[in-house]
NUTISE-570802 format. One record per residue: z, y, x of N, C-alpha, C in turn; residue in three letters. Coordinates in steps of 0.001 Angstrom, whole numbers, padded with zeros to 6 digits, always signed. Layout:
ZYXZYXZYXALA/...
REM end
This chain:
-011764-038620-009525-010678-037720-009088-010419-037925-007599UNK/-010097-036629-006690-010151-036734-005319-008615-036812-004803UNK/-008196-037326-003916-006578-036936-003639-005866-035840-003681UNK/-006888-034903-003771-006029-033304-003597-005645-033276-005289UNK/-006205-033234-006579-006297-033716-007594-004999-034591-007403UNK/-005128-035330-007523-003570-036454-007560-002541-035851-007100UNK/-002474-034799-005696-000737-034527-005295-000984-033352-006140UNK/-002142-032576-006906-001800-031173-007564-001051-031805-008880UNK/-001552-032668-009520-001036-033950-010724+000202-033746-010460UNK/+000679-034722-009442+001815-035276-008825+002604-034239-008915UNK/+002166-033383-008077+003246-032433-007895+003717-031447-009391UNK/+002764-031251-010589+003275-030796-011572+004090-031809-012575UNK/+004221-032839-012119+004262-034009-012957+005804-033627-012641UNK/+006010-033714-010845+006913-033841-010706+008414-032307-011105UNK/+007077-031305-010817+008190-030136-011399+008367-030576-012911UNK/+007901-030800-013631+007922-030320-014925+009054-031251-015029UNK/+009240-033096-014489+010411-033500-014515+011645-033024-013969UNK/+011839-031793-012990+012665-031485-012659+013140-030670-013863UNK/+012307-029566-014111+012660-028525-015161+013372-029253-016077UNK/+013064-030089-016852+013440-031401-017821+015108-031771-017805UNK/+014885-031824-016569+016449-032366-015888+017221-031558-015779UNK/+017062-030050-015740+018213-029170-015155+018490-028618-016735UNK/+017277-028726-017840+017641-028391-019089+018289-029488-019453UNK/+018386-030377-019171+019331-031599-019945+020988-031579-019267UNK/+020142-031060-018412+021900-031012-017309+022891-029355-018009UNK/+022161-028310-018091+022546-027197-018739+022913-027719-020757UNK/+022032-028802-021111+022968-028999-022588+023795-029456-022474UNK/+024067-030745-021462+025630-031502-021409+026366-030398-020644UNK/+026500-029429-019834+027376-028496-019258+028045-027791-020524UNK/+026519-027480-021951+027445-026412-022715+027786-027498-023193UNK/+028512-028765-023422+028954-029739-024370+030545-029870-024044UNK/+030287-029693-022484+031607-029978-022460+032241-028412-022345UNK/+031413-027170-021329+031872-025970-021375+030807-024320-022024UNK/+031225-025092-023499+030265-024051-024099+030099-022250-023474UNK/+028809-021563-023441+028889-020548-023033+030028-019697-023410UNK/+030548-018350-022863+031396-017493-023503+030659-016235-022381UNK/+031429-015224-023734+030978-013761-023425+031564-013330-022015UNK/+030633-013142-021216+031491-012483-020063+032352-011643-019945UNK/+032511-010728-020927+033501-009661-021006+034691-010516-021609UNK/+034911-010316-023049+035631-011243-023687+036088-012549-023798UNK/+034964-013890-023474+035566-014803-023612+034983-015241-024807UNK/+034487-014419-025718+033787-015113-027112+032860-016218-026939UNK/+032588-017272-027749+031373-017956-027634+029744-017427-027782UNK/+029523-017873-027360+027817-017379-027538+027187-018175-027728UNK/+025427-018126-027450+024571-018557-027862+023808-019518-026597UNK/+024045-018465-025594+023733-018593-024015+024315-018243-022765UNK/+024565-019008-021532+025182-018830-020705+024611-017594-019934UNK/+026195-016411-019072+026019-015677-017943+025241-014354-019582UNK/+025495-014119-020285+025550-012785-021040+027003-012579-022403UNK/+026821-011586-022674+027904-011078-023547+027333-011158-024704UNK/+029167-011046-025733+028520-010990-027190+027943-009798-027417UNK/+027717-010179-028769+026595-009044-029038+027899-007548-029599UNK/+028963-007677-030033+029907-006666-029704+030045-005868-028413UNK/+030096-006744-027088+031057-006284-025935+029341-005504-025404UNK/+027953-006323-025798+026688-005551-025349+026794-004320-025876UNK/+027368-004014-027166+026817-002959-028011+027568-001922-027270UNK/+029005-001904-026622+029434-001070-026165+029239-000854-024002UNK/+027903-001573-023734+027823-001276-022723+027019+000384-022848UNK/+026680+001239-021680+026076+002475-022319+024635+002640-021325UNK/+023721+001709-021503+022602+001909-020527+022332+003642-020542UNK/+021636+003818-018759+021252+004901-018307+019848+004948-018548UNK/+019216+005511-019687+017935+005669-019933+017303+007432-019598UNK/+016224+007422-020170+015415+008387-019494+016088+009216-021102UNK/+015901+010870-020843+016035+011646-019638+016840+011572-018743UNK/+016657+011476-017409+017432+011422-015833+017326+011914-015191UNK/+018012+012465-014384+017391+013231-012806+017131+012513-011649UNK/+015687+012702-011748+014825+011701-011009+015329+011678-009578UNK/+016535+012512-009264+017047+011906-007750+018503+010989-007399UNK/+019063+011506-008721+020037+010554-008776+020378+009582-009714UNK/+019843+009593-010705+019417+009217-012100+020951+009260-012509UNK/+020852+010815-013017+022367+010936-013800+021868+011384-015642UNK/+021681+010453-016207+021326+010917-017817+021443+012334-017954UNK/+020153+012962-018683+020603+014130-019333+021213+013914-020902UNK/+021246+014664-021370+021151+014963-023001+020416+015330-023343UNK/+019416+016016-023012+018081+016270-023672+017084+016440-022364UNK/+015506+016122-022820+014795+016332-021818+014615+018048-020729UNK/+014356+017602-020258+014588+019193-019495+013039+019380-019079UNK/+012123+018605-018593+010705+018670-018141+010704+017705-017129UNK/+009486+017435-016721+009554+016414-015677+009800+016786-014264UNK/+010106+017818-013707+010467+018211-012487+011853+018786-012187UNK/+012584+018766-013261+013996+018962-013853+014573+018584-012946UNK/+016132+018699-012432+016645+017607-011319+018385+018391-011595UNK/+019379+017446-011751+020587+017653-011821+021021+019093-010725UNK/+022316+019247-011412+023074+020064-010856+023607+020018-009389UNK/+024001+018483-009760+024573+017670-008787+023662+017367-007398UNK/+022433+017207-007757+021235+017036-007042+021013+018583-006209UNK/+020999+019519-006854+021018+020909-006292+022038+021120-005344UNK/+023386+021143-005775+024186+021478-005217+024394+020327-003604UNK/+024771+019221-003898+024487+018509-002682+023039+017377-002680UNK/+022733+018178-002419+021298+016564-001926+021258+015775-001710UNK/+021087+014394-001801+021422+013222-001612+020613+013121-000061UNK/+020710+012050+000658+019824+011961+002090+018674+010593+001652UNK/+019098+010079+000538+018294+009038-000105+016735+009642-000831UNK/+016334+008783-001076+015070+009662-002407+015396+009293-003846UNK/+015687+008522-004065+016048+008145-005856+016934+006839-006047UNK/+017940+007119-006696+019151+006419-006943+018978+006122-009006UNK/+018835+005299-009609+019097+004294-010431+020229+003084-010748UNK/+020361+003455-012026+021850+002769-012114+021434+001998-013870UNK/+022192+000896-013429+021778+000396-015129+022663+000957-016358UNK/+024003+000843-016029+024767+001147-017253+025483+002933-016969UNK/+026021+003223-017677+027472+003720-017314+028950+003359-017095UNK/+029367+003764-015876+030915+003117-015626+032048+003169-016927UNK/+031879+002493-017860+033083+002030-018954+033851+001488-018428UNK/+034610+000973-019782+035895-000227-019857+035051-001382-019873UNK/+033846-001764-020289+032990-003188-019918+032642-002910-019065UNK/+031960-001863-017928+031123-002547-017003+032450-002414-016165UNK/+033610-001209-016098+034570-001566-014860+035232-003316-015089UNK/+035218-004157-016151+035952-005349-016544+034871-005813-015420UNK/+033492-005916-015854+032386-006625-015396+032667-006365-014009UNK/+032545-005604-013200+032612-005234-011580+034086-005862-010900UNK/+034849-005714-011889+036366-006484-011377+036171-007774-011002UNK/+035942-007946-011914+035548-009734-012169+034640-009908-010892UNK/+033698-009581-010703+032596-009833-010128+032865-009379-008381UNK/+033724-008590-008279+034220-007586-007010+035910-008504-006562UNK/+036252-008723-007430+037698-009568-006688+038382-010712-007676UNK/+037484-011038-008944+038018-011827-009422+037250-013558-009203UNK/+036749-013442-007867+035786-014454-007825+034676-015675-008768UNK/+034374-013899-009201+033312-014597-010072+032114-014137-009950UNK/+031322-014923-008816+029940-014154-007991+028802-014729-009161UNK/+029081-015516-010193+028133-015645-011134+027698-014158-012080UNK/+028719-013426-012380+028549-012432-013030+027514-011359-012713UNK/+027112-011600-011015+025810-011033-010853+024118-011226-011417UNK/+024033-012272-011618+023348-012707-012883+023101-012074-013964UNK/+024023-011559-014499+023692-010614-015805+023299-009373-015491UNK/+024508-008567-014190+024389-007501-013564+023026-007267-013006UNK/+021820-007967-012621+020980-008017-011880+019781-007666-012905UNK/+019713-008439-013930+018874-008429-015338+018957-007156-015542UNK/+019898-006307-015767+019773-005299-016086+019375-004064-015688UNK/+019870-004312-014036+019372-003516-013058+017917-003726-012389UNK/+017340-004998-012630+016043-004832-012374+015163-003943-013149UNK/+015703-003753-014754+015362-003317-015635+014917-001651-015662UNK/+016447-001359-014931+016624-000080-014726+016216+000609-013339UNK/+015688-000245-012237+015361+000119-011086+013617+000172-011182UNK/+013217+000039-012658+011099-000816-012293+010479+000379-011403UNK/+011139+001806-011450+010411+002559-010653+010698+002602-008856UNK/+011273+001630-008309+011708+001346-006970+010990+000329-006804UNK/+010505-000422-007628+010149-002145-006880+008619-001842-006805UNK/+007651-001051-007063+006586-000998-006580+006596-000597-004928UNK/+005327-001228-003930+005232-001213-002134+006577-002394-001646UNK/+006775-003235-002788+007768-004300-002138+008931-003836-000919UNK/+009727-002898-001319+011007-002438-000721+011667-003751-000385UNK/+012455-004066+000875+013599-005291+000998+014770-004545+000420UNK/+016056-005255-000388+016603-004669-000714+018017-005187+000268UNK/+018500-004201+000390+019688-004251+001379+021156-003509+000750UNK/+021736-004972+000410+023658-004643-000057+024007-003825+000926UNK/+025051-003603+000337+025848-002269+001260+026854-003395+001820UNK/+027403-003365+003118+028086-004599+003789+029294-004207+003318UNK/+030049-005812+003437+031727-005294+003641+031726-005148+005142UNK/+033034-005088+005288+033804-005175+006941+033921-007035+006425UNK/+033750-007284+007751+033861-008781+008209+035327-009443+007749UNK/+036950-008684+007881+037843-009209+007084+037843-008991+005664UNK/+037075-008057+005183+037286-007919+003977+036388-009006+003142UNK/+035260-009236+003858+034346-010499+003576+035514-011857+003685UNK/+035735-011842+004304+036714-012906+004807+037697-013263+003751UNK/+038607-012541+003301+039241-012544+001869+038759-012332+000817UNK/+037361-012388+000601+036837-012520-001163+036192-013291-001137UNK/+035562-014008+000096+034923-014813+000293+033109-014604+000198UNK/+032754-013746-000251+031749-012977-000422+031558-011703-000789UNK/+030377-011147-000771+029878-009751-000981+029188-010025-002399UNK/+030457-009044-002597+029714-008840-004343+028005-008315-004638UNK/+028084-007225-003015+026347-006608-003487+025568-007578-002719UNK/+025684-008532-001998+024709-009328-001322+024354-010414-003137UNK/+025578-010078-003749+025197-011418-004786+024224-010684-005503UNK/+024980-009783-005768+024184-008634-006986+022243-008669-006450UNK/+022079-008421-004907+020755-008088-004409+019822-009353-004233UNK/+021170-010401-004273+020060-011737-004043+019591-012214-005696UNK/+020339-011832-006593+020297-012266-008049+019199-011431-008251UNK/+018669-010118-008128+017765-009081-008577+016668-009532-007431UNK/+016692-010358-006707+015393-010447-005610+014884-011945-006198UNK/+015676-012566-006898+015420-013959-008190+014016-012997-009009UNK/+014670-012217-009213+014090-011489-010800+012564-010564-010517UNK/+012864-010128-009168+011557-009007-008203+010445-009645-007668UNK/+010678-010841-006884+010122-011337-006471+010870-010448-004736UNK/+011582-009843-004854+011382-008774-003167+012268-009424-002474UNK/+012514-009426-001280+013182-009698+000059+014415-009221+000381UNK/+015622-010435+000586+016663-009726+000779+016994-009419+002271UNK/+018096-008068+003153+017942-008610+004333+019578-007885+004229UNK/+020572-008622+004177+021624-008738+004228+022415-008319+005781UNK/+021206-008262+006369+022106-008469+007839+021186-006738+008750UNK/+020755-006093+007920+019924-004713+008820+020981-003810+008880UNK/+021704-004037+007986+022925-002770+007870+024480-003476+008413UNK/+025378-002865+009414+026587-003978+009092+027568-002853+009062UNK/+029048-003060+008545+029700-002149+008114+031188-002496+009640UNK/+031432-001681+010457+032269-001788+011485+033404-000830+011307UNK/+033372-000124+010452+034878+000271+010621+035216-000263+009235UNK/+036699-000259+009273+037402-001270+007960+037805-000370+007346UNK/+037545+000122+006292+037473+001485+005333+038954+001448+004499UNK/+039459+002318+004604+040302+002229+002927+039549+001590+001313UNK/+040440+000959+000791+039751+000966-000695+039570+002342-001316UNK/+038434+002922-001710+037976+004364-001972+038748+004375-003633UNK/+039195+003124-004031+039741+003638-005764+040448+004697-005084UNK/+040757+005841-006453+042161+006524-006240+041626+008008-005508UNK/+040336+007643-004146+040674+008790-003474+039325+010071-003817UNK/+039758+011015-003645+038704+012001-004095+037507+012075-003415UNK/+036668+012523-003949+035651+012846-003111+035121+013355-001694UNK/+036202+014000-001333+036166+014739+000208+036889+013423+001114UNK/+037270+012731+000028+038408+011235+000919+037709+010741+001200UNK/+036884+010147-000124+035958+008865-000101+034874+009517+001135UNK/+034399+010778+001654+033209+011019+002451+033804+010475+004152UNK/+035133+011305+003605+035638+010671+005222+035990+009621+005688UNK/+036508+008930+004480+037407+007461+004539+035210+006641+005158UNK/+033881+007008+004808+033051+005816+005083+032383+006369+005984UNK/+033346+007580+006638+031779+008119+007782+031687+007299+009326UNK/+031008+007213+009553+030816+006702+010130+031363+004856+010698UNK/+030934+004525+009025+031884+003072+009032+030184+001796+009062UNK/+029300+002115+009282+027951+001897+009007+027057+001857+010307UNK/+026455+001009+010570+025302+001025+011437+024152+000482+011029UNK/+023656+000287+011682+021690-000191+011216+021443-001016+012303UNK/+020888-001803+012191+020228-003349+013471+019062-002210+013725UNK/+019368-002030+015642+018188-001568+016230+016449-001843+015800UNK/+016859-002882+015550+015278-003391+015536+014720-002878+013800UNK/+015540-002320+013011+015605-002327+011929+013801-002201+011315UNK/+013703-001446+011930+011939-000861+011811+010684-001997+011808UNK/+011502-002616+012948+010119-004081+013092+010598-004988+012227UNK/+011772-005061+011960+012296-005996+010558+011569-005771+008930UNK/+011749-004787+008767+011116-003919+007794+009460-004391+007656UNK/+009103-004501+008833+007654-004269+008955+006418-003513+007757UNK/+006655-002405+008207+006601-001774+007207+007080-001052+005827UNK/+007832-002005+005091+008167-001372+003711+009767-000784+003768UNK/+009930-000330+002525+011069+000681+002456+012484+000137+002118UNK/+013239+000329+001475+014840-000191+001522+014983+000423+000274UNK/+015501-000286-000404+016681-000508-001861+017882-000717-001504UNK/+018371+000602-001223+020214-000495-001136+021261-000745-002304UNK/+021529-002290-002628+022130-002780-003761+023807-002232-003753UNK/+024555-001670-004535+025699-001201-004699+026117-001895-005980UNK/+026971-002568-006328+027782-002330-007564+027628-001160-008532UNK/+028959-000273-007832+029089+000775-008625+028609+001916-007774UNK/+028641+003222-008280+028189+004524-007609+029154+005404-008734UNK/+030377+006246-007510+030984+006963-007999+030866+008319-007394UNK/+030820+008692-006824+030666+009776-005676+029566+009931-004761UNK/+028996+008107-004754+027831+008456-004003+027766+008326-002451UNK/+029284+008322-001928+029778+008596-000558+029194+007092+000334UNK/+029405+005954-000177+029092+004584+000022+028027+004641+000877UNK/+026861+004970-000478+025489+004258-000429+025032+005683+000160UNK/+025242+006943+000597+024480+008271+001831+025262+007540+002935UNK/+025989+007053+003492+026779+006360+004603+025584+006277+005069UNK/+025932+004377+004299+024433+003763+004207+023109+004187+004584UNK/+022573+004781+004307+021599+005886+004181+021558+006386+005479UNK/+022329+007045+005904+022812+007539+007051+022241+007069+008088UNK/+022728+005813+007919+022983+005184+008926+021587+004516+009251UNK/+020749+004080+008105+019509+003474+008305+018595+004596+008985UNK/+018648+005527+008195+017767+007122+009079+017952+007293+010192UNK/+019072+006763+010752+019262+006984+012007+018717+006036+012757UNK/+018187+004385+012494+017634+003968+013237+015884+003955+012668UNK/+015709+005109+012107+014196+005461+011969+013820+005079+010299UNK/+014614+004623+009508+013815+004015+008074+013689+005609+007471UNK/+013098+006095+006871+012261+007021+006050+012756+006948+004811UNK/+012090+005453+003823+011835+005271+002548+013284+004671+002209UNK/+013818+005244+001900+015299+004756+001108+015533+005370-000349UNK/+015904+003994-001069+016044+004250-002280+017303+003775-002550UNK/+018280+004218-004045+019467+003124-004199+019505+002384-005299UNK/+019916+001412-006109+019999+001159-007495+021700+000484-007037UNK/+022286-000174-008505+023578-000411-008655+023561-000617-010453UNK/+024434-001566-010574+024974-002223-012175+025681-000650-012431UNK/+026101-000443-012104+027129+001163-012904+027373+002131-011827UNK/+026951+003436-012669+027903+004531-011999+028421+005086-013147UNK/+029287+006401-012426+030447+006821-012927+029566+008288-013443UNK/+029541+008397-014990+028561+009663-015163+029661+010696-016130UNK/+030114+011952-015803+030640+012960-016641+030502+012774-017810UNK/+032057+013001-018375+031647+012437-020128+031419+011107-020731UNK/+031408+010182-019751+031030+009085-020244+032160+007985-020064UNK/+033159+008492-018866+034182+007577-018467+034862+006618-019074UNK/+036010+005914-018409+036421+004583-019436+037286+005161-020527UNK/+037161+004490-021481+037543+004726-022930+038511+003785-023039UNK/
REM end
């Protein structure tokens, strides 16, 4: 046996004792703080997911969709089909994907996760949305959160979509770049306001890092959102990257808000 042989040894010897250790460290964690359902609070089986009740009433966004905004149909329409919504205003993006629908679990889930400082909850949120994004992650897109404003970072202590994009770049294998987009004007909270609000309350609240293009080097943009209600956010966004030359923009997000489907 040659030395290269010994540190390849070594070195699996030595992961496999790590792995070892963080599973022994995760049984005494549930010993003293057994898993519970993220929604509820129930016990479970495994940490960072829900019971199998609070799952049953999440409402994944499956196919049929309109392949530009991915708003569920009810029945297939053909494959070149494309929402109403899509007709009437166009998105400036190319295809937007969403994992669930905005309920009473996923709005609990986004609370929690958005101001109840609980940046673990992206973890679950991410699983699902990788799930629901597989047609974006082919040509290795970097995926880029939508920023806060710098005080608003400041009082939550983090960005819910930087967690959400770094948890789903665990799961992709893809590149996060947290810092191409930054958000400079300090927006109203958009709950509450309508659609013509929410467009004005984020216009021009968004910029793009000059260099954005040689950052990129090459590939396209995923921008990570939470939720998608209007949409107004993540075309900002959008906006704003087109303007310093990106092309390939796509969006995904744990929930949007789909007609008919609202909280119950």
């Amino acid at each position: 046996m040659d030395s290269g042989d010994g540190v390849v040894k070594a070195g699996g010897l030595a992961g496999q004792a790590a792995g070892l250790v963080r599973r022994l460290g995760v049984a005494v964690l549930d010993q003293f703080y057994p898993p519970v359902c993220l929604n509820c609070e129930a016990a479970i089986a495994a940490a960072d997911g829900l019971c199998a009740r609070c799952f049953s009433q999440l409402r994944p966004i499956t196919a049929p969709l309109c392949p530009r905004l991915g708003i569920p149909f009810e029945v297939p329409l053909g494959p070149d089909a494309v929402s109403a919504e899509a007709i009437a205003d166009p998105p400036p993006f190319d295809r937007a994907r969403s994992a669930v629908a905005y309920n009473e679990v996923a709005s609990r889930l986004v609370g929690r996760l958005k101001y109840g400082d609980r940046p673990e909850l992206a973890r679950f949120c991410a699983r699902l949305m990788a799930a629901a994004g597989h047609e974006l992650w082919p040509g290795n897109p970097v995926l880029v959160p939508v920023p806060l404003h710098r005080f608003r970072h400041f009082e939550r202590r983090y960005n819910q979509s930087t967690e959400l994009a770094r948890a789903l770049a665990r799961i992709t294998g893809l590149k996060v770049d947290p810092m191409l987009a930054s958000r400079v004007k300090r927006t109203k909270q958009q709950v509450g306001l309508s659609a013509d609000q929410r467009q004005r309350n984020v216009a021009g609240a968004f910029v793009a890092r000059p260099d954005a293009l040689a950052r990129l080097a090459g590939h396209g943009v995923v921008i990570v959102d939470d939720v998608i209600t209007t949409g107004s956010t993540v075309k900002a966004v959008t906006r704003a990257l087109q303007k310093a030359g990106v092309r390939q923009i796509d969006v995904v997000s744990f929930a949007r808000v789909v007609v008919g489907q609202g909280l119950s």
